[in-house]
C-alpha atoms as one frame of an Amber mdcrd trajectory, in Angstrom:
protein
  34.711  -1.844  -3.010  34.019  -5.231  -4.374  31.055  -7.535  -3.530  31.309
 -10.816  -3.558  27.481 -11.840  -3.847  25.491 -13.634  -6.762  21.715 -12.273
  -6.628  18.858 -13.990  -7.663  16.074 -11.352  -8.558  12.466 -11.615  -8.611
   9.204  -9.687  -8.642   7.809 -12.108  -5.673  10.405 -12.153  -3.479  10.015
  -9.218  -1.178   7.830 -11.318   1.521   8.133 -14.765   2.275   9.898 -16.826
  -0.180  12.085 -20.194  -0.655  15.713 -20.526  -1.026  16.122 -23.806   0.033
  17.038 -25.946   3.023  20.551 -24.214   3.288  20.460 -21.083   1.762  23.812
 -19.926   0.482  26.242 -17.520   2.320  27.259 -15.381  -0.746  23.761 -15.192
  -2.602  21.193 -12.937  -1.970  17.438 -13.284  -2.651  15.920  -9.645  -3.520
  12.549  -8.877  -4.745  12.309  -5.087  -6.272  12.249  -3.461  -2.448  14.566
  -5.210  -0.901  17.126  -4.841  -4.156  16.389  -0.906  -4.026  16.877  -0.650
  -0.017  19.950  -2.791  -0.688  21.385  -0.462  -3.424  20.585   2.393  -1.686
  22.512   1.241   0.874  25.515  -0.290  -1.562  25.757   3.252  -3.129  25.066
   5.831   0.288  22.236   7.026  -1.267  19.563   8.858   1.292  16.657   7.044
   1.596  13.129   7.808   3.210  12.843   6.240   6.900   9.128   5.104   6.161
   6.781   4.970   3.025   5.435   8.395   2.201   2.968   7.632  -0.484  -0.191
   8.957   1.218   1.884  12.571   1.447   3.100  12.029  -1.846  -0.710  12.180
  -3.089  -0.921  14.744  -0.864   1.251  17.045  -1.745   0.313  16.488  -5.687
  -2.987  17.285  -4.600  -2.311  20.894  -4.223   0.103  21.133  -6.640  -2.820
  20.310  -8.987  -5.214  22.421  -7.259  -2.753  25.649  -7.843  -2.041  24.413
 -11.305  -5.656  24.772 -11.942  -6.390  27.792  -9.981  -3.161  29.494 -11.430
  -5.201  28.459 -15.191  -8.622  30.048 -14.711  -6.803  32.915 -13.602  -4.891
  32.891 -16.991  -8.308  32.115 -18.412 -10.029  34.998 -17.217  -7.267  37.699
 -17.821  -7.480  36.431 -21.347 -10.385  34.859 -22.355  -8.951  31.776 -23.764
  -7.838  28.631 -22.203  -8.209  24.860 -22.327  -9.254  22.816 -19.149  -6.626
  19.594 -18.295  -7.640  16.156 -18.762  -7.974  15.775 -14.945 -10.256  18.762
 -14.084 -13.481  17.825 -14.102 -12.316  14.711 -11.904 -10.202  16.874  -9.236
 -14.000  18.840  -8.684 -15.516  15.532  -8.114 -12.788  13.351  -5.856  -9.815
  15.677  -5.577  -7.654  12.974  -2.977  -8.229   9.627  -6.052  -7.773  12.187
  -8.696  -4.228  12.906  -7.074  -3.313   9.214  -6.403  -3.779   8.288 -10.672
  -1.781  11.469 -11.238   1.068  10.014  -9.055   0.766   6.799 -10.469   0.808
   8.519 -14.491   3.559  10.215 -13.296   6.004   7.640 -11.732   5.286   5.392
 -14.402   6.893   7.648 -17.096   9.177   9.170 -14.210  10.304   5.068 -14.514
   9.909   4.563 -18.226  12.653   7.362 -18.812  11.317  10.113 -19.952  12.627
  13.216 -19.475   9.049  15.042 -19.542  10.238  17.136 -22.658   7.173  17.455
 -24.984   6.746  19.244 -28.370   4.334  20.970 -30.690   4.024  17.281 -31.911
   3.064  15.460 -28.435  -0.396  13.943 -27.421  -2.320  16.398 -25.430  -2.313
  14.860 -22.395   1.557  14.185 -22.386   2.104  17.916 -22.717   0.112  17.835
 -19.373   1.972  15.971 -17.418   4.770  17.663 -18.838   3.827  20.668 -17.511
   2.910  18.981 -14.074   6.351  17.778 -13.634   7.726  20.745 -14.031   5.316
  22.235 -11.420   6.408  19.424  -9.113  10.139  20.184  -9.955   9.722  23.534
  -9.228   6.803  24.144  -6.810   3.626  25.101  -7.833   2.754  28.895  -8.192
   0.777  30.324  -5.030   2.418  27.304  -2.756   5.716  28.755  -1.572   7.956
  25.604  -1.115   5.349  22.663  -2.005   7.315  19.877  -4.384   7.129  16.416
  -4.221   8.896  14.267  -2.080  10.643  11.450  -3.889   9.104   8.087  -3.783
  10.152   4.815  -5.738  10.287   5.900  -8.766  12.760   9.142  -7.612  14.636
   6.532  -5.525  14.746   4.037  -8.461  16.197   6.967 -10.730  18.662   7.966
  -8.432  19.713   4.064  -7.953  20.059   4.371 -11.891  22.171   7.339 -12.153
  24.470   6.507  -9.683  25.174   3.127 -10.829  28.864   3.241 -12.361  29.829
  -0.676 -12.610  28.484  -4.020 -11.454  27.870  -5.201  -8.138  26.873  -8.641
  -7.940  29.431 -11.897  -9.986  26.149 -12.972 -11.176  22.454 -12.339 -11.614
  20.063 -14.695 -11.667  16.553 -13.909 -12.472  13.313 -15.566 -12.072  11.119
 -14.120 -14.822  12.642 -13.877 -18.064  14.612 -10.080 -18.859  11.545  -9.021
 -21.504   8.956  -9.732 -18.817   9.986  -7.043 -15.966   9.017  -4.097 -15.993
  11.024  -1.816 -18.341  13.008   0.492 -14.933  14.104  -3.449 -14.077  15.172
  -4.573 -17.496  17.427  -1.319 -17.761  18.669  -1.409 -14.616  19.562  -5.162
 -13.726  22.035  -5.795 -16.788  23.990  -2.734 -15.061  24.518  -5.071 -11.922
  26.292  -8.069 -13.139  25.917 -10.458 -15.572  22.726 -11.803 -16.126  21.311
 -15.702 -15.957  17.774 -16.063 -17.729  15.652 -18.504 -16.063  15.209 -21.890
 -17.781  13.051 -24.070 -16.420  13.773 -28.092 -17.091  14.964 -30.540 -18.713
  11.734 -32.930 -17.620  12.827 -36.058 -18.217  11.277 -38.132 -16.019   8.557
 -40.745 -17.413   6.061 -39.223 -15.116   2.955 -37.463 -14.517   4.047 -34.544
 -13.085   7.141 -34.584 -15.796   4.498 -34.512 -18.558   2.158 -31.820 -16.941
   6.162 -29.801 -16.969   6.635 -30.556 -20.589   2.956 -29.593 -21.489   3.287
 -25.734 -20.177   6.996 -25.705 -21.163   5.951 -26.293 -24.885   2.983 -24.121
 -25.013   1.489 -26.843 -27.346  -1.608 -29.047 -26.902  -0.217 -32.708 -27.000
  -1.980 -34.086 -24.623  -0.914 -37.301 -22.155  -2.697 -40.136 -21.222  -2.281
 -39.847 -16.907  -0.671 -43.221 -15.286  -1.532 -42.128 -11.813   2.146 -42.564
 -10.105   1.913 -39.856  -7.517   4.281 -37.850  -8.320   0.675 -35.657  -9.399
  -2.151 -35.719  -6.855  -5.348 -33.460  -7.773  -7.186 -33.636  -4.153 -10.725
 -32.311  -4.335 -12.620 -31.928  -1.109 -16.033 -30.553  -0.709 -15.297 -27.535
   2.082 -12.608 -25.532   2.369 -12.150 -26.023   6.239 -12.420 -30.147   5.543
  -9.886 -29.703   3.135  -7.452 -27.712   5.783  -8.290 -30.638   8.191  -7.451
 -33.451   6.042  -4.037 -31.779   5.093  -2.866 -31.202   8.497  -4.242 -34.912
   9.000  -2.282 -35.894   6.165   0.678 -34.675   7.693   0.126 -35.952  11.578
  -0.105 -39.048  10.193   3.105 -38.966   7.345   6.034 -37.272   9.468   8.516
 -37.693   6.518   5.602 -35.910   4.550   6.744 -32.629   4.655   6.109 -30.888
   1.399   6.892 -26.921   0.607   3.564 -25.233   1.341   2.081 -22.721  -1.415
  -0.817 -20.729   0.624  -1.597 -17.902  -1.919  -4.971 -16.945  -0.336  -3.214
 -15.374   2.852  -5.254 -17.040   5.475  -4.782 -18.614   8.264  -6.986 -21.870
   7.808  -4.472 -24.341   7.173  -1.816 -22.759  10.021  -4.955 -23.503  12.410
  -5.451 -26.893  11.647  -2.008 -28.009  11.095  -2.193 -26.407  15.320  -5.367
 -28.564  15.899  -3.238 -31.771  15.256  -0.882 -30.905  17.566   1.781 -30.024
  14.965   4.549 -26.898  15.031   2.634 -23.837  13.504   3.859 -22.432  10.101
   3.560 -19.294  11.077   1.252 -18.346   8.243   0.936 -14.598   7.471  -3.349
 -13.435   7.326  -4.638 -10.641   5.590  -8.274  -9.329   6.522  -9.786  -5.870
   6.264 -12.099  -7.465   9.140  -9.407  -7.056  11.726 -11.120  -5.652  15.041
  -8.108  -2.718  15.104  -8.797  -1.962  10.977 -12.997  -1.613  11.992 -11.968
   1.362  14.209 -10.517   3.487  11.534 -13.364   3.083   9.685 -15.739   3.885
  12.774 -14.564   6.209  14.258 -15.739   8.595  11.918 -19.482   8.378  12.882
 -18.805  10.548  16.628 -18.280  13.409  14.459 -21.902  13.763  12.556 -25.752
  14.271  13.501 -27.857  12.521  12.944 -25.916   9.447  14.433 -25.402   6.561
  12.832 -26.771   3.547  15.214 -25.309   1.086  12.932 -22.088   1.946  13.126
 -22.159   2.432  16.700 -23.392  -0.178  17.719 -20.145  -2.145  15.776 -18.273
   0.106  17.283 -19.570  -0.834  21.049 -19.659  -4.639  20.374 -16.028  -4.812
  18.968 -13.629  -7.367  20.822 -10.964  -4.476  20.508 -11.820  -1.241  21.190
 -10.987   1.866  23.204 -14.267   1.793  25.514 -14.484  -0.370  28.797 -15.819
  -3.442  28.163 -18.792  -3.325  30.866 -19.762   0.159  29.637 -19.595  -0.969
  25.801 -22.115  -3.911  26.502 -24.510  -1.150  28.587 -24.608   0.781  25.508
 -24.940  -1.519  22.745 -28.094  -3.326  25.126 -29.190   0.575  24.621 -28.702
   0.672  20.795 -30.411  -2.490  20.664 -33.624  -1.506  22.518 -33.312   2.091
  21.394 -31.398   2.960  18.460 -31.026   6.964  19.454 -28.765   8.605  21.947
 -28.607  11.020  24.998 -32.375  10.398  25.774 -34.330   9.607  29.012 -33.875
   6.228  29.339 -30.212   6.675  28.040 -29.323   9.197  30.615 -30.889   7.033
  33.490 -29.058   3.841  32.765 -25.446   5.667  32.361 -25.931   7.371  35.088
 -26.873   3.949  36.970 -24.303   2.626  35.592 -21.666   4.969  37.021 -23.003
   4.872  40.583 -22.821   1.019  40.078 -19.276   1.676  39.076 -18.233   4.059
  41.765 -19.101   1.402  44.421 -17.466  -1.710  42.696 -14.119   0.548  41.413
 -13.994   2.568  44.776 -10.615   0.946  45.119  -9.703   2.170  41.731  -9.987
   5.445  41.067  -7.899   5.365  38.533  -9.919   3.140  36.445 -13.213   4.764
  37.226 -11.873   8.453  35.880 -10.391   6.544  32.529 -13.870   5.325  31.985
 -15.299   8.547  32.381 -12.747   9.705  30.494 -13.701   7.441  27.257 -17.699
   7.705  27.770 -16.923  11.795  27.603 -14.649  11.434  24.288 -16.929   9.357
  22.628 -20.443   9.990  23.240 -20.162  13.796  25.071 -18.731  15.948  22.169
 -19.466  18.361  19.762 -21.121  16.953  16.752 -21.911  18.333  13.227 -24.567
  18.382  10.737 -24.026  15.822   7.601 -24.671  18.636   5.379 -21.830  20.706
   6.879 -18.316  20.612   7.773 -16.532  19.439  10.748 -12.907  21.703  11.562
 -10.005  19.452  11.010  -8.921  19.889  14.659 -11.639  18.018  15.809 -10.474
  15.046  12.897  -7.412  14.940  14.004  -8.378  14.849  18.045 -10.146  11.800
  16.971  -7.883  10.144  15.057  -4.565  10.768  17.517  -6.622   9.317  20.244
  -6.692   6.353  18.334  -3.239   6.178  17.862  -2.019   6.681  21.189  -4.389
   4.236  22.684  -3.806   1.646  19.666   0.152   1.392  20.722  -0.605   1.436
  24.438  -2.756  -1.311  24.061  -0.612  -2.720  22.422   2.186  -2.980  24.686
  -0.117  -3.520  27.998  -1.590  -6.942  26.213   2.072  -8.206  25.751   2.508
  -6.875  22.021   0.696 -10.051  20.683  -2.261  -7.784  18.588  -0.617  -7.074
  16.001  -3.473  -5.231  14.396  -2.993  -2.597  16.905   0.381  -2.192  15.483
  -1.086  -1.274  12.303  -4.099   0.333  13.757  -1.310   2.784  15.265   0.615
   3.028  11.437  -2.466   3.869   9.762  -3.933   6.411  12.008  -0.358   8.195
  12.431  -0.712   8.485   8.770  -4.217   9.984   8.664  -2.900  12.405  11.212
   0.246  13.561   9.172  -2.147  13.662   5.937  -4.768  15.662   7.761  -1.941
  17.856   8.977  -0.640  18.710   5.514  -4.291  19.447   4.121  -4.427  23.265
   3.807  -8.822  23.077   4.338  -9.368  23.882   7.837 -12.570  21.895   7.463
 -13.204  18.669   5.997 -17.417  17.093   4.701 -17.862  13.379   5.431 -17.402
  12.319   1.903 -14.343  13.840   1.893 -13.228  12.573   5.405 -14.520   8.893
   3.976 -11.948   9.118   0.849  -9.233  10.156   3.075  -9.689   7.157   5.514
 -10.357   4.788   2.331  -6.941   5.836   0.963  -4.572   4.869   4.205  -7.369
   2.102   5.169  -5.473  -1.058   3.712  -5.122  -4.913   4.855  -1.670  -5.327
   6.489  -0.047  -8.476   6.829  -0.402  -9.985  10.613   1.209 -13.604  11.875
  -0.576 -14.467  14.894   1.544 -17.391  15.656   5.506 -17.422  15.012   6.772
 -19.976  12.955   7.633 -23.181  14.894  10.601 -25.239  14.524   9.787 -28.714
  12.365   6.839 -27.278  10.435   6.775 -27.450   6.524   8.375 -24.363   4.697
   5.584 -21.764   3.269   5.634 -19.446   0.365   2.421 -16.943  -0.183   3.405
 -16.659  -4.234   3.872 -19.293  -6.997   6.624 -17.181  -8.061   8.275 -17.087
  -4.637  10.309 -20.385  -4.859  13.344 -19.687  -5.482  15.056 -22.690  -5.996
  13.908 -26.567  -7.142  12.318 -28.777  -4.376  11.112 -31.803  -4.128   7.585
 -31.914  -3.090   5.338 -28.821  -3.568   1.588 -28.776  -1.673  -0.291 -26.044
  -3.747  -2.805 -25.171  -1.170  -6.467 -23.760  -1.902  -5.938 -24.545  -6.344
  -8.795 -22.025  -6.742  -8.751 -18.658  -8.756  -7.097 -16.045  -6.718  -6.243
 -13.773  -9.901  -5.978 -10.298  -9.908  -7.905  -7.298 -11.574  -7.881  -7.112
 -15.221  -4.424  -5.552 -16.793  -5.910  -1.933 -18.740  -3.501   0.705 -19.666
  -3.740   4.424 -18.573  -2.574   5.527 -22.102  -4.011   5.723 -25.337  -2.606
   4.265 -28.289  -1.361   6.869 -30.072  -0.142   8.267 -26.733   1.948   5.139
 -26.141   2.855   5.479 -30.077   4.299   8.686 -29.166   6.894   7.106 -26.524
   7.762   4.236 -27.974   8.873   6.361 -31.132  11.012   8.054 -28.463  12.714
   4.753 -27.129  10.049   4.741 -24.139   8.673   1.594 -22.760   5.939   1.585
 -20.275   4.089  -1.492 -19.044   1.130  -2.701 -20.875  -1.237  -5.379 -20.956
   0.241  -7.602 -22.568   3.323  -8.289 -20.926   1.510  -7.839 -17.601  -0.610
 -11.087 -18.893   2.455 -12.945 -20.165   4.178 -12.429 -16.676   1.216 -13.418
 -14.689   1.280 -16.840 -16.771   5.146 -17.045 -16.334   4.729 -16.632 -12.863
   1.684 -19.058 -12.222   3.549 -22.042 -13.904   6.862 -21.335 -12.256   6.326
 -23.132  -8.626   5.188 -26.379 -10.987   8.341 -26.258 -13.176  10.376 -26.002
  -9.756   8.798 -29.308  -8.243  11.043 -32.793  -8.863   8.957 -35.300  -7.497
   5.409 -34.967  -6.337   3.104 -31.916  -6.746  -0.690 -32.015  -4.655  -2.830
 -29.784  -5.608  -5.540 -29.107  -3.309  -8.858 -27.725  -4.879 -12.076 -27.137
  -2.437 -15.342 -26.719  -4.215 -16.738 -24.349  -1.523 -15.573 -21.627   0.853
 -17.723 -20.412   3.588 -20.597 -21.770   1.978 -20.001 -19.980  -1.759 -18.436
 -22.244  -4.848 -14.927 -21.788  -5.458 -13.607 -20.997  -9.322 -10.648 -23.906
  -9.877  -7.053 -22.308 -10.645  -7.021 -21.320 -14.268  -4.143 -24.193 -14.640
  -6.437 -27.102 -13.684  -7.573 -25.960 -17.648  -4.473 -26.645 -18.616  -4.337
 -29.977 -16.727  -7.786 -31.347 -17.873  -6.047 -30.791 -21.501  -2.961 -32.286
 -21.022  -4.107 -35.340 -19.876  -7.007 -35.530 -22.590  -5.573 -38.472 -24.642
  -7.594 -40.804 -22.513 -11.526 -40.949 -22.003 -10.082 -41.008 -18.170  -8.958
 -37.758 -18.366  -8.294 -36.645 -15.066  -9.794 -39.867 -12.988  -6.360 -41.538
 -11.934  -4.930 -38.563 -10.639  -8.047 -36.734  -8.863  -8.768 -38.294  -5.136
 -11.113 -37.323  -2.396 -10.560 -37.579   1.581 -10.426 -41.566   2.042  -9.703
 -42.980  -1.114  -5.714 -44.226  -1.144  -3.172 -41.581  -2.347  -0.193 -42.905
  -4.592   2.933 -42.690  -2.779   1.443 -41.380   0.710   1.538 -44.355   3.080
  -1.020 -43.126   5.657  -3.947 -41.566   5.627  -5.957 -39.826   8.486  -8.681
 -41.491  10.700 -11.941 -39.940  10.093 -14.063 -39.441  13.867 -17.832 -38.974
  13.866 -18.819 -37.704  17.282 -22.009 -39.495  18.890 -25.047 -37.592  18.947
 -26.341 -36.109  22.619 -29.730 -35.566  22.519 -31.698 -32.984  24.450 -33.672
 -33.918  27.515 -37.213 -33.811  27.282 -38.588 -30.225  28.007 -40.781 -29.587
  30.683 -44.476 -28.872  30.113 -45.232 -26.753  33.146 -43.548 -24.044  35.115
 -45.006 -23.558  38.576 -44.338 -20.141  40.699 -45.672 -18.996  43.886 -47.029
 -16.122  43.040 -46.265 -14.655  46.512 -42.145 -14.944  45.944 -41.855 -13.975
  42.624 -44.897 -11.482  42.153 -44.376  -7.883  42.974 -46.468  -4.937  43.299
 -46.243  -2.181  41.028 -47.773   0.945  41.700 -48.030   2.205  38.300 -48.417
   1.148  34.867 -47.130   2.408  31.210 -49.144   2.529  28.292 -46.947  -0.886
  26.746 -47.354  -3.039  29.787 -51.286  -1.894  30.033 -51.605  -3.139  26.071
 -49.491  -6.088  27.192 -51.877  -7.263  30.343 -55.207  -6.653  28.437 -53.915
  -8.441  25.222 -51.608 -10.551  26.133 -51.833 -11.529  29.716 -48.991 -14.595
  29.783 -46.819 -11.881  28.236 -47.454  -9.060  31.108 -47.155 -12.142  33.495
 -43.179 -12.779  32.690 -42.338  -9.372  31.708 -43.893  -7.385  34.405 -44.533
  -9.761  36.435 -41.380 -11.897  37.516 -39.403  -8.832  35.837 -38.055 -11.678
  32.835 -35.916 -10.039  29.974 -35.430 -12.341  26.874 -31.550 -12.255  26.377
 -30.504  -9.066  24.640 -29.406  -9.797  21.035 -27.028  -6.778  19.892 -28.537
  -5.826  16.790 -30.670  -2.948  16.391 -34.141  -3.688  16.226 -36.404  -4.617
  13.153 -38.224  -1.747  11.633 -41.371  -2.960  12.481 -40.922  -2.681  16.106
 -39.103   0.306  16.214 -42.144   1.690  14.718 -44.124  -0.004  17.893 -41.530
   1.457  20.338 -42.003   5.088  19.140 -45.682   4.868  18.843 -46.258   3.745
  22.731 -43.181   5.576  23.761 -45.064   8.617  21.819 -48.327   7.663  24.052
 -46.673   7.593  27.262 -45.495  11.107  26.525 -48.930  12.179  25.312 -50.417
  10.670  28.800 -47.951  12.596  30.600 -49.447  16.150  29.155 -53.060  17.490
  30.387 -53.781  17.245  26.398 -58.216  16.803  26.883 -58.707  20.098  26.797
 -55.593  20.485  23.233 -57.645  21.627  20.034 -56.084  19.467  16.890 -53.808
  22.700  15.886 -52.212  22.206  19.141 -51.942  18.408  19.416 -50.256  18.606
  15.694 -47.891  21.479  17.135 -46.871  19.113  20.449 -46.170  16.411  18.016
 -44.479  18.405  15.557 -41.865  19.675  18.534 -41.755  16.095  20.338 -40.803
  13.934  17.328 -37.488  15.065  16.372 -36.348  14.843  20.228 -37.786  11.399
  20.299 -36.048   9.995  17.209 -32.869  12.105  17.806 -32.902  10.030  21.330
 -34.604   6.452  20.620 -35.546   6.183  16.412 -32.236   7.596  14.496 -32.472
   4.966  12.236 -35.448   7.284  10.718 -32.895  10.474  10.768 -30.448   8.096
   8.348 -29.782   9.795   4.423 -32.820   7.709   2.423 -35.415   7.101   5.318
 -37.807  10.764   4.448 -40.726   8.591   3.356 -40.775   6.656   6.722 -40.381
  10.102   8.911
């Protein structure tokens, strides 16, 4: 079967990217997922319906674990044996242990090697040798447990059942020697290949010299004319700059430059809204997503002592599954009270459901869900930090989540998307937790699991609108030349240093054998490639948009505004004719936006008196507490509005400062003590009545004191 499609390849390309204005009918744009789907699809090759990573590690896991156990057993018959590389580290954190394995693994699974090691072959080669032949074959003691093929599996199947080109012509967007080596063997196999060559630059411009400058690789610098085709625009915040941009283009309509928004926020999307223009449909990524907070959370129902801090997030969450009245009764608890199933907790739920039976009596329905969530959440079984909780109870938890994460889904008219992966992520701690073989599970261990599936997702909370600028999230994403680029946020976004997992003379060892693997070098000389690509693309203006701070901390410039300041170094100018601020006149951008100061409204006057008649608002109280006693002989205005007209200052939901938590338990402690015919106690039995009432009182209204750390203050 014949396939009449040119591909252009690229590592960037797998999300958002730019093919132009009329992309052509016989050319696909791949990125390495998309080209392996693709493939697998070209060749009727099985592939896996949804990424199985976490039960990849998973299934490693206790493949290692048997490896091991199946060694000290050896060990002990004999009295001789070596312990792996990884041992020590599977003790500690057994769950990140098994995720580098995978990783060493499908990196020389990719590199080629057939895992056939010698006398001659670095120590820890011969162990992964050994581990892939474990994972071939099962381990011993775990009847049926391999691993499940992943990329690198699907990647060498793509490989091996490759028998002639599919594409008339391949055209890449990092140079051949720059891929990674499973890429570089595989893509000459699909058709003819077309190395990417940036240029000629020509032009007698600014931007065209900036082009030469990081083509040659040599400093010979410029002198800057200030033409516009290069625009450096600095702006003090990061939300002014997002304002002025979308002002810029209100006010330019035939300004409609390719967008570069590598940060992947939102900012820009919203402002470009704010004017009144089409949305861009910007993708966001947060770990802060409301949805995302509940995976983390949820956690903290399972353990004693509570935690009230995370609780109390958990209660004043915008998205959560707990009605919204009862959340705000409880987190006004936590507030006052950081504790849990006390007195004064048990009065005001209770209150709160007679309340609730009156005003929902037309909705039973409603009133039995909210039950139904108070009794989940806050009446269950809980377990001791020190101990263990059964993994049935986990995974109660954590399906709860994800049935009410996709039914809330749907009922708010699918527009959280969060809840969508909310639902993802807690399906896959379910089908992890299922494939554990513990039966139990400590909170550290429970808190690595959730850390490995708890990830930022992509979420668009507008769709993209028709007549808003194109977008790319990755210098390395545009695909073909345009005209006018808009590098948004020019600050360093880089990621984490390049190290390699191998020693040298392990990497010695493979490369003696024909085996590449990536290192850091040509991870470093891709990362430039790739940050100077979107520049060489541009033909006729390039804005680069630098802020200097970002929710109030300085931003880092882009690592090429180095290069800039050098190019253009002939000069004592430097940088002066191309670098503007908001206001100043932009070369070759008729318009610029209005700036609007709003007029001050000042405050009225306050008033110096408040006048009651004491015979409306003053009621009689037949009793007093030991706090509102302290309160009317100290601090008699205070009893007055307090006690008095029954005032409450507004409830802030944050659990209380130390200091007065210590005040609350004191008098709380007093009121207790005043309760108890305790004149006639010796001291033996006063120290006895406290010793038995001050765990119940902190369990209830101080666990803050019953956190890990707080001994000294018990």
């Amino acid at each position: 079967m014949e396939y009449p499609f040119a591909l252009t390849f690229g590592l960037e390309l797998d999300r958002s990217h730019y093919a132009g204005a009329e992309a052509a009918d016989d050319r696909l744009y791949l990125g390495p997922q998309g080209l392996l789907e693709w493939l697998e699809d070209a060749l009727e090759l099985e592939a896996p319906e949804q990424s199985n990573e976490y039960l990849r590690i998973e299934e490693l896991r206790q493949i290692c674990l048997a490896l091991v156990r199946s060694r000290r057993e050896a060990e002990e018959g004999s009295g001789e044996g070596e312990a792996f590389f990884f041992e020590q580290s599977l003790e500690l954190d057994s769950f990140t242990t098994a995720a580098d394995l995978l990783e060493r693994h499908d990196e020389l699974l990719l590199a080629g090697w057939d895992f056939e090691a010698g006398e001659e072959a670095p120590e820890r080669l011969k162990v992964m040798a050994l581990l892939r032949e474990k994972v071939k074959a099962g381990a011993p003691g775990e009847s049926g447990m391999s691993l499940s093929p992943g990329t690198a599996e699907r990647l060498a199947g793509v490989e091996a059942a490759l028998e002639k080109p599919l594409f008339s012509e391949v055209q890449l967007l990092e140079p051949l020697e720059l891929l990674p080596p499973v890429w570089q063997r595989l893509l000459p196999k699909l058709g003819p290949l077309k190395e990417p060559q940036p240029g000629p630059f020509e032009e007698d411009s600014d931007l065209a010299r900036f082009q030469r400058f990081l083509q040659a690789g040599e400093v010979r610098p410029f002198r800057a004319e200030g033409d516009g085709s290069l625009l450096l625009l600095r702006v003090g915040r990061a939300s002014d700059a997002a304002a002025y941009v979308a002002g810029l283009f209100s006010v330019n309509p035939d300004f409609r430059p390719l967008c570069l928004v590598p940060d992947f926020s939102s900012r820009l999307d919203f402002a470009m809204v704010k004017e009144g223009l089409p949305s861009m449909g910007l993708l966001s990524v947060s770990l802060a997503r409301p949805g995302l907070q509940l995976l983390k959370l949820a956690p903290a129902f399972l353990w004693e002592p509570i935690d009230p801090y995370k609780l109390m997030e958990f209660v004043s969450l915008p998205v959560k599954p707990l009605d919204e009245e009862l959340a705000t009764v409880i987190a006004r608890l936590l507030a006052e009270m950081p504790g849990m199933r006390g007195e004064r907790w048990n009065n005001r739920i209770r209150e709160f459901f007679a309340e609730a039976e009156e005003r929902w009596s037309q909705q039973p329905k409603r009133l039995a869900e909210v039950r139904r969530q108070y009794n989940f959440w806050f009446v269950r079984t809980r377990y001791e930090l020190s101990e263990k909780a059964p993994k049935e109870d986990i995974l109660k938890l954590f399906r709860y989540l994800m049935r009410w994460a996709r039914k809330a889904y749907e009922e708010g008219g699918e527009k959280q998307q969060s809840l969508l992966v909310l639902h993802a992520q807690a399906r896959q701690l379910t089908e992890w937790l299922d494939y554990l073989p513990e039966e139990a599970l400590t909170p550290l261990e429970l808190e690595r699991l959730v850390r490995k599936v708890y990830q930022p997702s992509p979420v668009q909370f507008r769709p993209r609108e028709e007549g808003s600028p194109d977008s790319v999230h990755h210098a390395a994403a545009v695909a073909t030349p345009v005209e006018e680029l808009l590098w948004w946020d020019f600050t360093e976004n880089e990621p984490p240093a390049f190290f390699s997992r191998w020693y040298r003379h392990e990497m010695d060892w493979l490369v003696a054998r024909g085996l590449a693997l990536e290192n850091p070098d040509r991870l470093n000389r891709r990362h430039l490639w790739q940050q100077r690509w979107a520049i060489w693309q541009v033909h006729k203006r390039l804005v680069l948009v630098l802020p200097e701070t970002d929710h109030g901390a300085a931003c880092l410039p882009h690592p090429l505004l180095s290069e800039l300041s050098v190019a253009f170094s002939l000069s004592s100018e430097g940088l002066d004719k191309i670098s503007f601020r908001p206001g100043q006149t932009l070369p070759g951008i008729t318009k610029l936006p209005s700036e609007e100061s709003p007029e001050p409204q000042p405050l009225p006057e306050p008033q110096p008196f408040l006048r009651f008649s004491l015979r409306e608002w003053l009621e009689e109280r037949e009793e007093e507490t030991f706090s509102s006693l302290e309160d009317l002989f100290y601090y008699p205005h205070k009893w007055f509005f307090r006690y008095g007209l029954q005032w409450r200052k507004s409830p802030i939901l944050s659990i209380v400062r130390e200091e007065t938590l210590m005040g609350k338990l004191a008098h709380r402690l007093f009121e207790y003590l005043m309760n108890e015919d305790c004149l006639s106690w010796s001291q033996k039995e006063l120290h006895n009545w406290i010793d038995r009432k001050i765990p119940v009182l902190l369990q209830a209204e101080g666990a803050v004191l019953l956190m890990y750390g707080r001994e000294p203050e018990r």
